[in-house]
PDB file of N, CA, C and O in Angstrom, chain B, residues numbered from 101:
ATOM      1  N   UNK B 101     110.905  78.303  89.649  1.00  0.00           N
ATOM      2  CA  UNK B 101     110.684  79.713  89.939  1.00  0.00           C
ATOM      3  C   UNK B 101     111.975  80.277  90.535  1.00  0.00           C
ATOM      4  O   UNK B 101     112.597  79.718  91.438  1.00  0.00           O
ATOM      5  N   UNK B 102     112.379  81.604  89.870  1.00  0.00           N
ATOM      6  CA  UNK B 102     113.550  81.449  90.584  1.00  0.00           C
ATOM      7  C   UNK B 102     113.478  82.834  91.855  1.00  0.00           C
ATOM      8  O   UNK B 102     112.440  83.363  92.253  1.00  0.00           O
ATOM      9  N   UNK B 103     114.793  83.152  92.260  1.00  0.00           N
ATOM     10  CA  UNK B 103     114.194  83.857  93.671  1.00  0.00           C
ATOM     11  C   UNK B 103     113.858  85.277  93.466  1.00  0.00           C
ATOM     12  O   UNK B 103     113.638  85.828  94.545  1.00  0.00           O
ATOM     13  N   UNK B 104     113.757  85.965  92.564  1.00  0.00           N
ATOM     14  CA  UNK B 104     113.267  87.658  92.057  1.00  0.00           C
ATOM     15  C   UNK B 104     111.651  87.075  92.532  1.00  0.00           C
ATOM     16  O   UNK B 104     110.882  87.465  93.410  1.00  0.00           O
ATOM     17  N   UNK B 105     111.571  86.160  91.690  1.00  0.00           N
ATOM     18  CA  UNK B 105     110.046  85.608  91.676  1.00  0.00           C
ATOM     19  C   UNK B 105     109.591  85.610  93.094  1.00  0.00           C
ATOM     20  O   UNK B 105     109.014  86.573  93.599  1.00  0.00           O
ATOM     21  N   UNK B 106     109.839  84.604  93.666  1.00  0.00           N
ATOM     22  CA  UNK B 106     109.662  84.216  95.178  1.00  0.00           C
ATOM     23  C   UNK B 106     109.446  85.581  96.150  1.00  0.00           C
ATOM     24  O   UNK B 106     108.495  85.707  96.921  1.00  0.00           O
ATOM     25  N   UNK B 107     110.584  86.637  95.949  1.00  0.00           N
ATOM     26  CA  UNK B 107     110.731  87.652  96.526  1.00  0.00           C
ATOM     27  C   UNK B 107     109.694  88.677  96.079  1.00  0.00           C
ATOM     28  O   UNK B 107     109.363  89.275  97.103  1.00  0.00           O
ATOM     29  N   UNK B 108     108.959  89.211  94.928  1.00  0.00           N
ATOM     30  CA  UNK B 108     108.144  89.496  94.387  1.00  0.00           C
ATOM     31  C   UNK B 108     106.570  88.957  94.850  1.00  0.00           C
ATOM     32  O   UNK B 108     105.715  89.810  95.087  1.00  0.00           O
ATOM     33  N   UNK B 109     106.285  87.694  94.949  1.00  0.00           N
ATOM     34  CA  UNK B 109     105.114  87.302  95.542  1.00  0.00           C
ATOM     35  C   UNK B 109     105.223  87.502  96.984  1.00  0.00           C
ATOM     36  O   UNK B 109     104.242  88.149  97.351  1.00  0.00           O
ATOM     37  N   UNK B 110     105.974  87.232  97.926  1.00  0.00           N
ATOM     38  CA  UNK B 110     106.119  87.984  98.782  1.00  0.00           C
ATOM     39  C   UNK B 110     105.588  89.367  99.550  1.00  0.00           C
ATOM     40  O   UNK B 110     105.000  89.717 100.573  1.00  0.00           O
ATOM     41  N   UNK B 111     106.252  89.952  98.251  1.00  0.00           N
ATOM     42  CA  UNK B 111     105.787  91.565  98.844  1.00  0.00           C
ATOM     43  C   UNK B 111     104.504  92.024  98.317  1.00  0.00           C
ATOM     44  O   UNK B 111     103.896  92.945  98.863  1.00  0.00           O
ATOM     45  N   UNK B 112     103.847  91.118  96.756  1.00  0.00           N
ATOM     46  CA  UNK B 112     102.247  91.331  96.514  1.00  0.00           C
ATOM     47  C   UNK B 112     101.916  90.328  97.826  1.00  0.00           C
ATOM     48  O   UNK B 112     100.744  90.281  97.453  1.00  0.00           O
ATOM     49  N   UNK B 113     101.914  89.827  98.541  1.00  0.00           N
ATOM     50  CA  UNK B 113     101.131  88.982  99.428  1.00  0.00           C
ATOM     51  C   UNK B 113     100.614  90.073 100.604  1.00  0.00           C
ATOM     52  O   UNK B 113      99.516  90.309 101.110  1.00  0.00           O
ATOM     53  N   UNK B 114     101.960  90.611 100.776  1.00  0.00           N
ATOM     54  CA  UNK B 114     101.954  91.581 102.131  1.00  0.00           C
ATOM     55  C   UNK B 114     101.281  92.817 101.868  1.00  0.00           C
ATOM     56  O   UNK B 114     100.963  93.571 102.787  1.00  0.00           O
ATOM     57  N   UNK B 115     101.033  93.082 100.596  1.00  0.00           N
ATOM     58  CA  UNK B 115      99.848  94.377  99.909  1.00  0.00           C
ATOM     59  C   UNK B 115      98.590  93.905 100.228  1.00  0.00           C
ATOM     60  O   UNK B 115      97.813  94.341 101.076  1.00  0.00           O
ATOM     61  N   UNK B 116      98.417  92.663  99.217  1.00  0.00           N
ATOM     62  CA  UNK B 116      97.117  91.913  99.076  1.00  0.00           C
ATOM     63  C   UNK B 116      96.178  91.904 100.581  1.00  0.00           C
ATOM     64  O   UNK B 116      95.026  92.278 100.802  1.00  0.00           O
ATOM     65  N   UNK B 117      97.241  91.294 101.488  1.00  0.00           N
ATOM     66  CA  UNK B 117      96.864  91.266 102.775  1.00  0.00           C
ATOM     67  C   UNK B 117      96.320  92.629 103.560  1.00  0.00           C
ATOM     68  O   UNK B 117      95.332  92.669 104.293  1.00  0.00           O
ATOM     69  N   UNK B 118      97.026  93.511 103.296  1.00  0.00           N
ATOM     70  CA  UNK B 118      96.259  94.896 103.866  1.00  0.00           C
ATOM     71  C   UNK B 118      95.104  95.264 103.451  1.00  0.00           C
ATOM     72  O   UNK B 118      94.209  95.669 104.193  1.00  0.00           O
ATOM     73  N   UNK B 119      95.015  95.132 102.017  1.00  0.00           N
ATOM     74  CA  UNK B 119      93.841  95.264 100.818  1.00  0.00           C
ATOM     75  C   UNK B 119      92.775  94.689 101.511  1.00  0.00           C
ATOM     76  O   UNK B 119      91.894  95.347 102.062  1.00  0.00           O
ATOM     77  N   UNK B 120      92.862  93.097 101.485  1.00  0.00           N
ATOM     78  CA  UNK B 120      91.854  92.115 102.099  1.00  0.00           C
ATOM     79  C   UNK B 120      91.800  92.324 103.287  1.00  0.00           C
ATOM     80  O   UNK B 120      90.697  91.901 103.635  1.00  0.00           O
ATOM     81  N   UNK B 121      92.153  92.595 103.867  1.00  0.00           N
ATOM     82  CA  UNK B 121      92.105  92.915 105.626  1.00  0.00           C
ATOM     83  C   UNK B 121      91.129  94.043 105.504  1.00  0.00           C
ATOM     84  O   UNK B 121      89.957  93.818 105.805  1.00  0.00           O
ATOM     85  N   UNK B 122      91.426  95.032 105.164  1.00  0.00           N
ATOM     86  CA  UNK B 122      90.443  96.642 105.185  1.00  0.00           C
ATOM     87  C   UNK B 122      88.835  96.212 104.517  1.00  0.00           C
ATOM     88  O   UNK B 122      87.770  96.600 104.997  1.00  0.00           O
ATOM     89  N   UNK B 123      89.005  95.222 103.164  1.00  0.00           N
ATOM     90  CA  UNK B 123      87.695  95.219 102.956  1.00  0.00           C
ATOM     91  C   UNK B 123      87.102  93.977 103.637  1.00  0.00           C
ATOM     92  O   UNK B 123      85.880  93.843 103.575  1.00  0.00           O
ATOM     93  N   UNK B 124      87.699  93.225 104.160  1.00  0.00           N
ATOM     94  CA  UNK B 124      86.977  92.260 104.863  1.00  0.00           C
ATOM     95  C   UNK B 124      86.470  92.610 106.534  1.00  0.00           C
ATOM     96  O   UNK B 124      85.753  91.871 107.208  1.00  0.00           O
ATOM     97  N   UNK B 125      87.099  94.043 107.012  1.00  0.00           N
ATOM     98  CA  UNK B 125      86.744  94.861 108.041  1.00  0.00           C
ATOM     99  C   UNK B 125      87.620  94.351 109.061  1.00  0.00           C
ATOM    100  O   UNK B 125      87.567  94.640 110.256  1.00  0.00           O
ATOM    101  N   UNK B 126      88.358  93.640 108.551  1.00  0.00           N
ATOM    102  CA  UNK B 126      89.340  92.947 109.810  1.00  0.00           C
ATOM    103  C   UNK B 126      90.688  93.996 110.140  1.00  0.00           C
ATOM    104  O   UNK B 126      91.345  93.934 111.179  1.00  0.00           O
ATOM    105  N   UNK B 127      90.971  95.084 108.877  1.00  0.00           N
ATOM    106  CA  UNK B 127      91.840  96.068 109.354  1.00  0.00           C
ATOM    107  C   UNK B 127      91.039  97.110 109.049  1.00  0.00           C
ATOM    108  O   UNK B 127      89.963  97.007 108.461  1.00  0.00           O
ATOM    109  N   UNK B 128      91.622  98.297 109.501  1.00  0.00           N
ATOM    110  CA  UNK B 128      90.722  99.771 109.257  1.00  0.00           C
ATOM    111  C   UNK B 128      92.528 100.296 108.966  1.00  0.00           C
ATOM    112  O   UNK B 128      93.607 100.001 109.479  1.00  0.00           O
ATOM    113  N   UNK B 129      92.024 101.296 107.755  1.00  0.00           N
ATOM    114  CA  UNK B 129      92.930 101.574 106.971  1.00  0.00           C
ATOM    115  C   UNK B 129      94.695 102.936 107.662  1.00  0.00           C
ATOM    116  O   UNK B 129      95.835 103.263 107.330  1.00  0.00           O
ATOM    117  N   UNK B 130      93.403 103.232 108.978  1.00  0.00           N
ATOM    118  CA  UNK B 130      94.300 104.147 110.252  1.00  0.00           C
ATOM    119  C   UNK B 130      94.872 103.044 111.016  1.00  0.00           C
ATOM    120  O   UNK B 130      94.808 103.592 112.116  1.00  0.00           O
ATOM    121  N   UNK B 131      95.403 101.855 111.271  1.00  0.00           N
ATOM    122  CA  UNK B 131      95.815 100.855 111.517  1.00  0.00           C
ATOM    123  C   UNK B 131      97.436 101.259 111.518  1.00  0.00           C
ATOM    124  O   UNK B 131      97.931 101.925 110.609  1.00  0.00           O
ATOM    125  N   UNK B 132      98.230 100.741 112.717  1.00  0.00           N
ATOM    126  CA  UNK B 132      99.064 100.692 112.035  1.00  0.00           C
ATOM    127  C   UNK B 132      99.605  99.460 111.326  1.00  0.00           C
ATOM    128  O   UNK B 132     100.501  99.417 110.483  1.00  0.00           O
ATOM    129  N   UNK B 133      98.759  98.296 111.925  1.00  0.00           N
ATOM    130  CA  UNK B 133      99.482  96.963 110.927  1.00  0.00           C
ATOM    131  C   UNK B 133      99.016  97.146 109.313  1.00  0.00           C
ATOM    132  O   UNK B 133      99.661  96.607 108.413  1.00  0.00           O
ATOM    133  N   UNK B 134      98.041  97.816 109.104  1.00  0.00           N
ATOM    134  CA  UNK B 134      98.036  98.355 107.860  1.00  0.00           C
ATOM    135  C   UNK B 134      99.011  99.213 107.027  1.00  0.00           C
ATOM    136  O   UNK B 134      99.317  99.017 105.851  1.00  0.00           O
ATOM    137  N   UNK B 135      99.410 100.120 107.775  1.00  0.00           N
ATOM    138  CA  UNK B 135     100.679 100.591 107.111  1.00  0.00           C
ATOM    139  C   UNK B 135     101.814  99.802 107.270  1.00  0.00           C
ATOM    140  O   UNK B 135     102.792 100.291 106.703  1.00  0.00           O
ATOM    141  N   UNK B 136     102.014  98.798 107.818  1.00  0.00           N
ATOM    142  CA  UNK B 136     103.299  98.318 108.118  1.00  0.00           C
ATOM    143  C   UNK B 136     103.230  97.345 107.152  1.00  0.00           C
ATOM    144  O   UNK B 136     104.330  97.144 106.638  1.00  0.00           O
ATOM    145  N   UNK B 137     101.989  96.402 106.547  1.00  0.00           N
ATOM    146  CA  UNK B 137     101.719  95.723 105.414  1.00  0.00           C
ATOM    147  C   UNK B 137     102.216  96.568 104.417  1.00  0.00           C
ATOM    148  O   UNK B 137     103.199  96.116 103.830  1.00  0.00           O
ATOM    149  N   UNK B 138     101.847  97.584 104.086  1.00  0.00           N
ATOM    150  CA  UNK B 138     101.726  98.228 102.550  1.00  0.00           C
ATOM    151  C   UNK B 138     102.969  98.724 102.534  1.00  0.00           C
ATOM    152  O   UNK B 138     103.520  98.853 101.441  1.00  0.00           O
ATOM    153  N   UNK B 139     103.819  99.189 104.025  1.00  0.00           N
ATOM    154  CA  UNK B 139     105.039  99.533 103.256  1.00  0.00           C
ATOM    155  C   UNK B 139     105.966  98.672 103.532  1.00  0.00           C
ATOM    156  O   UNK B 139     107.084  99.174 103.410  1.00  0.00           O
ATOM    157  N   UNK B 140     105.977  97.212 103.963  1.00  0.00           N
ATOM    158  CA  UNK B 140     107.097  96.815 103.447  1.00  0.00           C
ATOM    159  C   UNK B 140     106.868  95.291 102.258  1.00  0.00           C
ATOM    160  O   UNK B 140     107.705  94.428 101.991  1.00  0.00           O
ATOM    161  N   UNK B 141     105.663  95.402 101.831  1.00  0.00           N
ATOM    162  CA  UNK B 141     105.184  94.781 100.535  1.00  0.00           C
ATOM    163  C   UNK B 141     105.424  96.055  99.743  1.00  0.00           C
ATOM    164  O   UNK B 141     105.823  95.789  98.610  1.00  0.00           O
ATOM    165  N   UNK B 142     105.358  96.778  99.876  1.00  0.00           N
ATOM    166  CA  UNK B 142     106.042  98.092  98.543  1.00  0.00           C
ATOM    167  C   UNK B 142     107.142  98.066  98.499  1.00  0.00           C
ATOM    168  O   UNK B 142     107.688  97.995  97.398  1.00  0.00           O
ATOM    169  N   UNK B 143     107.824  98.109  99.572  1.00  0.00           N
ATOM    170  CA  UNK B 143     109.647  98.000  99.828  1.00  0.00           C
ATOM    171  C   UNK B 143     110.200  97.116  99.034  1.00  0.00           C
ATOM    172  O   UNK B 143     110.984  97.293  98.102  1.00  0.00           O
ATOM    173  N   UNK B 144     109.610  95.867  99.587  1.00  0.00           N
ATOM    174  CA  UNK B 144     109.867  94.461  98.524  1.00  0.00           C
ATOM    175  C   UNK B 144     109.897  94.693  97.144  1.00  0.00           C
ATOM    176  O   UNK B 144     110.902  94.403  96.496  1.00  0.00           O
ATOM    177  N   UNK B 145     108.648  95.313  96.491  1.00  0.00           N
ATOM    178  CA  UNK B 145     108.607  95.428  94.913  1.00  0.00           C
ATOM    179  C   UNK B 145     109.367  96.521  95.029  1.00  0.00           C
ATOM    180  O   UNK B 145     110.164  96.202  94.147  1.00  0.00           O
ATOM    181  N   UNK B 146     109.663  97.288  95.310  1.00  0.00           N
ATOM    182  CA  UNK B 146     110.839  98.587  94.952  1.00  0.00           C
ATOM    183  C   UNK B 146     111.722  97.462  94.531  1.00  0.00           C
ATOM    184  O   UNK B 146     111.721  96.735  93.537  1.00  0.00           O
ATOM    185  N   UNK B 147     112.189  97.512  95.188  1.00  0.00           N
ATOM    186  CA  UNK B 147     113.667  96.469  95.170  1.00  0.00           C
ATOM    187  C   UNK B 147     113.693  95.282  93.921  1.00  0.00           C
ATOM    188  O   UNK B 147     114.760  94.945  93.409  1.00  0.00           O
ATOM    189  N   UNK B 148     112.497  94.753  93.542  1.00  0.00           N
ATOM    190  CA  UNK B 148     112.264  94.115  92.867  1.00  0.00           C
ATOM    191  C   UNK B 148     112.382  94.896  91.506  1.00  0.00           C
ATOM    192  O   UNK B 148     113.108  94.514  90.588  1.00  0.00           O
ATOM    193  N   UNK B 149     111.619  95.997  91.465  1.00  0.00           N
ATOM    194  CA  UNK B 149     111.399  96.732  90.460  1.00  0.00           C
ATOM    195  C   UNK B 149     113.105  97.149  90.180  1.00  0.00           C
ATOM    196  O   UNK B 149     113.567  96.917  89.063  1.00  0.00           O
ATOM    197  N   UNK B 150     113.865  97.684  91.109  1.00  0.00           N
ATOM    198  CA  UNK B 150     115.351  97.892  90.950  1.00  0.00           C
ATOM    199  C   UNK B 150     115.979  96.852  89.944  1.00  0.00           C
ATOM    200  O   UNK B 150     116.253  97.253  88.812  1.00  0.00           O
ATOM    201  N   UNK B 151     116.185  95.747  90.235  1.00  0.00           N
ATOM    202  CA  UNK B 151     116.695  94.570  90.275  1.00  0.00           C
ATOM    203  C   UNK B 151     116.783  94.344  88.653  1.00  0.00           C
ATOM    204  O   UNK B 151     117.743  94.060  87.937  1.00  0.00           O
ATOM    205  N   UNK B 152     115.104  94.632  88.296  1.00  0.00           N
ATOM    206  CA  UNK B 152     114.562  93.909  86.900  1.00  0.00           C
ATOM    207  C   UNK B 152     114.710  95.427  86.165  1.00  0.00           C
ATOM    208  O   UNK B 152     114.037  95.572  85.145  1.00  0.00           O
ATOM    209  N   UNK B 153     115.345  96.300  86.504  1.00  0.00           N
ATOM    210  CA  UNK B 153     115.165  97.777  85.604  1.00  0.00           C
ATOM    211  C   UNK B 153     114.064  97.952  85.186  1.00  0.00           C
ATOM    212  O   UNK B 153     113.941  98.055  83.965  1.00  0.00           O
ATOM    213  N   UNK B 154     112.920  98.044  86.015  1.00  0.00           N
ATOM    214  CA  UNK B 154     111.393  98.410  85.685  1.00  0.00           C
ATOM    215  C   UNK B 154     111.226  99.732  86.447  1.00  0.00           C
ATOM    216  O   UNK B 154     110.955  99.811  87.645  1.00  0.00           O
ATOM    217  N   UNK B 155     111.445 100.884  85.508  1.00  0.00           N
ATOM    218  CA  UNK B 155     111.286 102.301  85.848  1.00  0.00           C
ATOM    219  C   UNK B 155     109.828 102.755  86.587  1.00  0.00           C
ATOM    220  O   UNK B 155     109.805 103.298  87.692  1.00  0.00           O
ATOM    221  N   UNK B 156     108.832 102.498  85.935  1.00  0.00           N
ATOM    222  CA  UNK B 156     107.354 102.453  86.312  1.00  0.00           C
ATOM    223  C   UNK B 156     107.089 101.553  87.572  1.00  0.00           C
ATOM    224  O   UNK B 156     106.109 101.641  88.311  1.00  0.00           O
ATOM    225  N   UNK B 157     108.143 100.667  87.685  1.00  0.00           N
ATOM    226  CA  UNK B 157     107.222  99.917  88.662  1.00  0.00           C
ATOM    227  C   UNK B 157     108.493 100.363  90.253  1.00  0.00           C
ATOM    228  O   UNK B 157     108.155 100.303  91.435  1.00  0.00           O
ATOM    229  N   UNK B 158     109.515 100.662  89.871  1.00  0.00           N
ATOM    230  CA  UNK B 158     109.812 101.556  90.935  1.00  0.00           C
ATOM    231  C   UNK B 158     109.423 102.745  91.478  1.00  0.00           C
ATOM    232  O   UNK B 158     109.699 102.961  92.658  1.00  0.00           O
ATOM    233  N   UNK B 159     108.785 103.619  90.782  1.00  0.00           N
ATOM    234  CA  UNK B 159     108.037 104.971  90.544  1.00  0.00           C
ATOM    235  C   UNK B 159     106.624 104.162  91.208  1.00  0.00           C
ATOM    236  O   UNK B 159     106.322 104.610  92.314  1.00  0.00           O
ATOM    237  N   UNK B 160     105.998 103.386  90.852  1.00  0.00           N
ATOM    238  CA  UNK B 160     104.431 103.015  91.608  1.00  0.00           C
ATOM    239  C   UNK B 160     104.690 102.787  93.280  1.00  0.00           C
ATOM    240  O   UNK B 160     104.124 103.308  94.241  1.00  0.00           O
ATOM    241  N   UNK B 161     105.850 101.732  93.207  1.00  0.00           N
ATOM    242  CA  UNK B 161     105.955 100.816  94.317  1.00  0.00           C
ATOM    243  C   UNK B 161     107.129 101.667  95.389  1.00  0.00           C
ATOM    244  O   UNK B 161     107.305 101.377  96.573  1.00  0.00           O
ATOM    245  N   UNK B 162     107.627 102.426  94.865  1.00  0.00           N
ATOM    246  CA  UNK B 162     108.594 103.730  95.524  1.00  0.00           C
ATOM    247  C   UNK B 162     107.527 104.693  96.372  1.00  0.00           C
ATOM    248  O   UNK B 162     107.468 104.824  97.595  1.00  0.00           O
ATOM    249  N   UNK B 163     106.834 105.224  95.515  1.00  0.00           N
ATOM    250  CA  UNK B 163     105.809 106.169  96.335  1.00  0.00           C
ATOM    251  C   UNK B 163     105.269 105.412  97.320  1.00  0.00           C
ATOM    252  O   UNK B 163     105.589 105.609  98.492  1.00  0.00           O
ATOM    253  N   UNK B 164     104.340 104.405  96.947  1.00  0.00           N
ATOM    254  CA  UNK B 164     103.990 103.272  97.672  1.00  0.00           C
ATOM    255  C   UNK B 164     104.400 103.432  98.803  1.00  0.00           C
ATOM    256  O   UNK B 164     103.689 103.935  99.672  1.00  0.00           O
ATOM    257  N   UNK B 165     105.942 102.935  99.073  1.00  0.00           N
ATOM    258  CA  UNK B 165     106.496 102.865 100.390  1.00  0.00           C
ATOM    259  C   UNK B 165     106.335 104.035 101.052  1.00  0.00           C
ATOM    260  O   UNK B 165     105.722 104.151 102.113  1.00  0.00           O
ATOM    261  N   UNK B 166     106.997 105.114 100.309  1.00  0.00           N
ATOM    262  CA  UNK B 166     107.015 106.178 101.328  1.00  0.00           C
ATOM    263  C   UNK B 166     105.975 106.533 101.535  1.00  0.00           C
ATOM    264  O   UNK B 166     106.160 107.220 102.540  1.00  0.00           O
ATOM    265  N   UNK B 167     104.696 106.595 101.268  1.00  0.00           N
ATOM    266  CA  UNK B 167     103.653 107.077 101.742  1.00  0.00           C
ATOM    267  C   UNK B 167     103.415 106.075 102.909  1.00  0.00           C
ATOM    268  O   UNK B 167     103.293 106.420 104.085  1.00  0.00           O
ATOM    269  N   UNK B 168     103.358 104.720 102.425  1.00  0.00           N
ATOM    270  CA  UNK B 168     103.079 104.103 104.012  1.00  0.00           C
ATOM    271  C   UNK B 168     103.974 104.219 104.835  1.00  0.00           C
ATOM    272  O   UNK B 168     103.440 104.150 105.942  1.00  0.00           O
ATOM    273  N   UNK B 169     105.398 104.402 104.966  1.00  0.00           N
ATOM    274  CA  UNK B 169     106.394 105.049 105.533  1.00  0.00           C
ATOM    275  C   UNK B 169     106.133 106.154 106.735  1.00  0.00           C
ATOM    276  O   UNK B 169     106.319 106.067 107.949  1.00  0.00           O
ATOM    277  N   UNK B 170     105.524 107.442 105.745  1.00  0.00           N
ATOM    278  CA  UNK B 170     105.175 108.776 106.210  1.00  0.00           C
ATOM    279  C   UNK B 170     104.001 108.124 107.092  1.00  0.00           C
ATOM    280  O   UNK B 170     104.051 108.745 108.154  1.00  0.00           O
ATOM    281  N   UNK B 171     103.161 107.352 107.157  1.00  0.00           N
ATOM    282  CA  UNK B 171     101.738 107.123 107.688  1.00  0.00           C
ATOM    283  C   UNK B 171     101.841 106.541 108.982  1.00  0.00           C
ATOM    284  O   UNK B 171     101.082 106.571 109.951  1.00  0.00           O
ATOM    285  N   UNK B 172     103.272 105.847 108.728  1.00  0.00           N
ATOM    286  CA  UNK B 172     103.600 105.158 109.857  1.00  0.00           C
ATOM    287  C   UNK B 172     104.271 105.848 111.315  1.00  0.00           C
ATOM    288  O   UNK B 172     104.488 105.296 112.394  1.00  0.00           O
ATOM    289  N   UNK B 173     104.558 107.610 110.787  1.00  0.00           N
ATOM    290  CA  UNK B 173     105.259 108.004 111.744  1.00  0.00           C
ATOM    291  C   UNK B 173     104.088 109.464 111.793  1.00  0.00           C
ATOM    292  O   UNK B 173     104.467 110.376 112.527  1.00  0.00           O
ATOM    293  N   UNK B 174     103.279 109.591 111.350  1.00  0.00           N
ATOM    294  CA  UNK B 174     101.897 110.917 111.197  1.00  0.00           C
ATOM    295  C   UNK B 174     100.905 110.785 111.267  1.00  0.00           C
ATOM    296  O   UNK B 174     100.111 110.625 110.340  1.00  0.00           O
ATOM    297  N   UNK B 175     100.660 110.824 112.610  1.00  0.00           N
ATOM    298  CA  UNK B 175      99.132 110.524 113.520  1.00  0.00           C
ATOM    299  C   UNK B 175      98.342 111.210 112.015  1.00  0.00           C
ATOM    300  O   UNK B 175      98.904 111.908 111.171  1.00  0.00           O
ATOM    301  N   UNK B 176      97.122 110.829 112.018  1.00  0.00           N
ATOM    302  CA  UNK B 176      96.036 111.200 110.992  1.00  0.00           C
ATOM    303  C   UNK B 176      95.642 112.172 112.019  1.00  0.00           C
ATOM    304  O   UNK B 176      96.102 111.990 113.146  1.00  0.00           O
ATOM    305  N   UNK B 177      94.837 113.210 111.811  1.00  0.00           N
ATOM    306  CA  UNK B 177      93.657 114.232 112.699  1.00  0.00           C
ATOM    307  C   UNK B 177      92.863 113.064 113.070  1.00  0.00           C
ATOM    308  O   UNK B 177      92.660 112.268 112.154  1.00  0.00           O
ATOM    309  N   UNK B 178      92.326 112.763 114.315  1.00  0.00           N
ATOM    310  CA  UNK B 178      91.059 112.488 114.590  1.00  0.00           C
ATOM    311  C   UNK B 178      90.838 110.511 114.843  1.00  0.00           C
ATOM    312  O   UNK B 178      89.897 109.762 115.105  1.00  0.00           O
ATOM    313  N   UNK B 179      92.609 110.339 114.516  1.00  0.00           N
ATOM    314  CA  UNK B 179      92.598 109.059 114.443  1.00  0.00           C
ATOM    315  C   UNK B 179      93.851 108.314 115.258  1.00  0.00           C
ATOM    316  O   UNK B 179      94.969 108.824 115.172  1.00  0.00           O
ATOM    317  N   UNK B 180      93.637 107.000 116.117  1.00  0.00           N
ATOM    318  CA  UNK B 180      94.748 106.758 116.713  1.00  0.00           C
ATOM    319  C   UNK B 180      95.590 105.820 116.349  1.00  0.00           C
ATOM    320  O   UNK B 180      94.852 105.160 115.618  1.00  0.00           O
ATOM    321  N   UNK B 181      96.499 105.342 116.336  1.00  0.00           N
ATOM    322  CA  UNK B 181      97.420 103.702 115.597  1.00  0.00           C
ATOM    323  C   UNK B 181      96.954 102.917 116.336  1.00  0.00           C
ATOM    324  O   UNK B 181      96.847 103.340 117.488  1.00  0.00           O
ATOM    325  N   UNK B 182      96.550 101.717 116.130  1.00  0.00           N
ATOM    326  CA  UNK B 182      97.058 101.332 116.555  1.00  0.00           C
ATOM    327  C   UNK B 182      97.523  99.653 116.740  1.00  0.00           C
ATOM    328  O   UNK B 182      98.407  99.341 117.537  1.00  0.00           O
TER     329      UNK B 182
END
């Protein structure tokens, strides 16, 4: 396996993990270790997606970040980090 690979499972691990965390009730999705999962397992595949010239999957995994990015610094209404 070589290291794109390695680096790639990686950053699906650190998604997966937020994913499974929220539905297993162990994270709630106003969390901030939830956003801190999703955006730097998105970060990872950005970069990945860079690397391998995968237009679509920089465009998925780009937004990706910045939205958990933005989430990470913009209290929700009604909700606290933490």
């Amino acid at each position: 396996m070589d290291n794109i690979q390695i680096i790639s499972l990686l950053g699906s691990i650190q998604i997966l993990a937020a994913y499974i965390g929220v539905q297993t009730g162990k994270l709630e999705s106003h969390q901030r270790l939830y956003s801190l999962l999703n955006f730097f397992g998105s970060a990872i595949l950005t970069y990945v997606g860079i690397v391998e010239n995968n237009y679509g999957f920089i465009l998925l995994e780009g937004v990706w970040a910045l939205v958990s990015l933005w989430a990470l610094f913009v209290p929700r209404a009604g909700k606290t980090a933490h």
